[in-house]
N, C-alpha and C positions, 0 to 999 in steps of 0.2 A: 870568030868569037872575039868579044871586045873583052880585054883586060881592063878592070876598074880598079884605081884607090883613092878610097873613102876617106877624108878628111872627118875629122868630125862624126865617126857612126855611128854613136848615142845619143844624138841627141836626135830634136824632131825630123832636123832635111835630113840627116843621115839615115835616120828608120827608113822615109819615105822610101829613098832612094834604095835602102835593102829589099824592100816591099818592093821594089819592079824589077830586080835583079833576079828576087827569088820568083815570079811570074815567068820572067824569059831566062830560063837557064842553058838553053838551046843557041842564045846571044848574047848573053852576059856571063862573066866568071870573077872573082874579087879575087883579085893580085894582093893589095893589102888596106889594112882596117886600121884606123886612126881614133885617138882618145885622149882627152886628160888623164883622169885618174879612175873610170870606170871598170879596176877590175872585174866584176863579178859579171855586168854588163859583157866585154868584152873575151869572157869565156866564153859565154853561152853563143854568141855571133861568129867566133873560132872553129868552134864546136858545126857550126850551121851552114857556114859558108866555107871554111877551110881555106883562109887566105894563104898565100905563100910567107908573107910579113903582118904581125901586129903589132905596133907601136901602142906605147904608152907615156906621155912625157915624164910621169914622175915616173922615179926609177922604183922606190919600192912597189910599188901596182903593178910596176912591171915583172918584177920576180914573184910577185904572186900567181900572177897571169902567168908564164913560164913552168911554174910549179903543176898547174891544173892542167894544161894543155899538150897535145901530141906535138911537139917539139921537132920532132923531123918532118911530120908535117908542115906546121908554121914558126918560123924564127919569129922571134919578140926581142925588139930594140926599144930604146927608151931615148928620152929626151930630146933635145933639141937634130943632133945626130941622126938620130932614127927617122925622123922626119924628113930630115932633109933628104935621108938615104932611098924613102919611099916616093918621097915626091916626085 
């Protein structure tokens, strides 16, 4: 099984790109989900997929996102750090 992370998951290639993950979940699994500021977005993809990291660059979006999500499930970093850490 291939570990994937998403740069960018809200927006249109990033959908796409969840859209063939969630098809083959027998080959694909999402290590971790990337974002600007799409809290609300980036719950519901948490929620879906259960990445091991989700990043958020701004940091308040990202304590929102934290506040809503299963936390031992998926860590949520933020800013430029977080990025780098998942990349």
């Amino acid at each position: 099984m291939k570990q994937v992370t998403l740069l960018g998951a809200t927006g249109s290639i990033g959908q796409s790109t969840l859209d063939i993950i969630a098809r083959h979940p027998e080959r694909y699994a999402v290590y971790a989900l990337t974002a600007n500021t799409s809290d609300h977005a980036m719950i519901d993809l948490c929620r879906r997929f259960r990445p091991r990291f989700a990043v958020l660059c701004d940091p308040a979006s990202a304590q929102t996102l934290a506040a809503q999500i299963d936390r031992e499930q998926t860590q949520v970093l933020s800013g430029e750090a977080g990025l780098i850490e998942v990349a």
